[in-house]
C-alpha positions in Angstrom: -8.6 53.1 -34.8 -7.0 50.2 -36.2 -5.7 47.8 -33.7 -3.0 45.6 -35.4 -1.1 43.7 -32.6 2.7 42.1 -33.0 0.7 38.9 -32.1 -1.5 39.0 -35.6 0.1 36.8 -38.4 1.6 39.3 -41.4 -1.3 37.5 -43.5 -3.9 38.3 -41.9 -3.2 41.8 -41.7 -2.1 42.1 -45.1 -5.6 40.7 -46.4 -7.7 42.7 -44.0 -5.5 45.9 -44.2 -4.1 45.4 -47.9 -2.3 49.4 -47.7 0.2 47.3 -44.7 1.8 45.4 -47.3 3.8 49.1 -48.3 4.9 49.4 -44.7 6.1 45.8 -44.6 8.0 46.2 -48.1 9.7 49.5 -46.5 10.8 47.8 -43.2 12.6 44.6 -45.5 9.7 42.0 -45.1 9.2 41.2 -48.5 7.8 37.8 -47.4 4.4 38.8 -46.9 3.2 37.1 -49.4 4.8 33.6 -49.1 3.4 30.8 -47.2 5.4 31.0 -43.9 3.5 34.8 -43.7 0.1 32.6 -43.0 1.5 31.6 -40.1 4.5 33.8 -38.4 3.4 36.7 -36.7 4.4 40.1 -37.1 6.7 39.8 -33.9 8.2 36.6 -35.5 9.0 38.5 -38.8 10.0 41.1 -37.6 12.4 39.3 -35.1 13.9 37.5 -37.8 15.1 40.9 -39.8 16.5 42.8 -37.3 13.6 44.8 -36.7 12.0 46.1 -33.5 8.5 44.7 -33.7 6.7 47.5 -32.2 8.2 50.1 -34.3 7.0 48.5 -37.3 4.0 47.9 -35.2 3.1 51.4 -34.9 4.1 52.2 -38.8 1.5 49.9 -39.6 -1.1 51.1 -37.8 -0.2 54.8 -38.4 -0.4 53.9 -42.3 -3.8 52.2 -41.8 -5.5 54.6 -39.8 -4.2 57.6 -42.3 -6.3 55.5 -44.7 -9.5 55.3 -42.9 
């Protein structure tokens, strides 16, 4: 089971999971790939766009364990 927190930085999970980047682009966070995504958590992001963090939360991991 994957275990992607809100805590994690969008970076990190988009280079170990590389599928999440989909889910990100679907919820608005096109900024996973820009330097602030190194360092702003998925809570952070998610925050900033209007978006309840542990909705996108479970997307993710949903997405990532329909992969494994």
């Amino acid at each position: 089971m994957a275990a992607i927190t809100k805590e994690m930085s969008i970076g990190e999970v988009v280079m170990k999971w590389p599928e999440s980047a989909g889910i990100f682009m679907a919820y608005g966070l096109h900024c996973y790939g820009c330097a602030a995504a190194r360092y702003e958590t998925i809570e952070q992001g998610a925050q900033a766009h209007g978006i309840d963090p542990d909705v996108l939360i479970k997307a993710i991991n949903e997405e990532i364990e329909n992969k494994e």
